[in-house]
Structure formats: C-alpha cells, structure tokens
N, C-alpha and C positions, 0 to 999 in steps of 0.2 A: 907518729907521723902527723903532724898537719898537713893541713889542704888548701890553697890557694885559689882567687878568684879565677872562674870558670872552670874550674878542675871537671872532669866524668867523672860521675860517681855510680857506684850500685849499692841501693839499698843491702841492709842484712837482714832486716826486719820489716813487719809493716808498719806503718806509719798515719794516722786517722789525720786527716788531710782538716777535717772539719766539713758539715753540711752533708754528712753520710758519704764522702767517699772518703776513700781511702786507696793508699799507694802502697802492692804488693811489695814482699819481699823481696829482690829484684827486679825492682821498678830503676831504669836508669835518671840518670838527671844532672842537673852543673849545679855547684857554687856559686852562688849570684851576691852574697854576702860573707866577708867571715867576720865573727862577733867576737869581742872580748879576745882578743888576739889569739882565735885557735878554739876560744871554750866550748862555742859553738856556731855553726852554719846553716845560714840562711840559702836552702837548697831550693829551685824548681825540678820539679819531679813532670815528667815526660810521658806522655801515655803512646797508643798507635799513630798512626799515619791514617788521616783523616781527610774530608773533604765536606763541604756543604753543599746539601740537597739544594733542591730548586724551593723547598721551605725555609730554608736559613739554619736545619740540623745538620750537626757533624752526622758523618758516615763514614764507616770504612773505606782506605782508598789504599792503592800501592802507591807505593815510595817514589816509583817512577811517573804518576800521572802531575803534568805541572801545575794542577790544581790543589796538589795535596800539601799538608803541612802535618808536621806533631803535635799533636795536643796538648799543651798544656793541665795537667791535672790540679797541680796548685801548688804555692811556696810555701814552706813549711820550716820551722827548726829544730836542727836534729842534732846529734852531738858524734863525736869522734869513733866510738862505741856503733855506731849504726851505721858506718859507712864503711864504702872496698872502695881504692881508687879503679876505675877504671882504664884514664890516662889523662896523663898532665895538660895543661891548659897550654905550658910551651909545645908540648906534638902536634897537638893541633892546627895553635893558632900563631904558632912561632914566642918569642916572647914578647911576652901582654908590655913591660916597661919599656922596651925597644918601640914596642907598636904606638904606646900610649906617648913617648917623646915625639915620637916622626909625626904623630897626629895633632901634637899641640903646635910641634913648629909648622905644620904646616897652616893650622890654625893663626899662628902669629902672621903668618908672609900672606894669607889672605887679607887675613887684617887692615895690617901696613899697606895691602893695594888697594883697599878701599879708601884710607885716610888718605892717598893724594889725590 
C-alpha cells in the first residue's frame, strides 16, 4: 500500500526526530510529502494539545480550550515499513484533486476580476 498526500498516519516504531527528540512509536501524524513515488514519506509527526504560557512556553492544554493547538514535534523521512494508515486524506478532507481544481478555478475567476 502507498500513501498519499495528507493521509493519518501511526507511527510503528520510533523515529529520532533529530536535536534529542524523538517521536514515539505511536506517535500520529500526516503526509506532507511523498518521495520517489511511494519510496519514501515526508511525514509531520504530532505531539499533545498544547498552549502558551504568559512566557512564550508550550504547556499542556485540552483540545477544547481555543487557545490550544498540536504540536508540531518535527518532519521527518520514514519509509513504507514504519507506517499504519490511520485514514485516508479523502475521509477527511473529501478529495484533495476535486479540492485542489475548485481552488485553482476559483483562483483563476479572482484573477480574471482583478485584470478588468
């Protein structure tokens, strides 16, 4: 099975992120790249739901606070071998080529109403 841009992914293993962290086995995260058609993927890996102090430090937050967001732990390349889909980028986010036409055409007709 390949994987497609924005797919969920769950780690199978860990993964040395670089700079002394690292992303647990089970660490989730998306596709933000795929390489070499399939050979390997250019993953962000996800950590908690976080928020910043009155210092400018993440801290722990619930999911529901509207200050919160996920973490970013870091993008990483990992290969075929290390990944479980989670679920597809179309359940998501419907499909990416459907999405990515309606957003060019719509790109085009703003265009066109700026050039008159």
């Amino acid at each position: 099975m390949n994987f497609s841009l924005f797919d969920a992914i769950r780690l199978k293993e860990d993964i040395d992120l670089g700079d002394r962290v690292h992303a647990p086995a089970g660490t989730l995260g998306s596709v933000v790249e795929v390489l070499n058609q399939g050979e390997a993927y250019l993953v962000e890996c996800f950590g908690g739901w976080v928020k910043f102090d009155a210092e400018g430090n993440f801290v722990p937050a619930d999911w529901d606070n509207p200050e919160a967001f996920v973490e970013t732990l870091g993008v990483v390349t990992v290969y075929l071998h290390q990944l479980q889909l989670v679920k597809l980028a179309e359940e998501s986010m419907g499909n990416i080529e459907a999405i990515t036409l309606t957003a060019m055409k719509a790109k085009g007709l703003l265009e066109a109403e700026y050039q008159h």
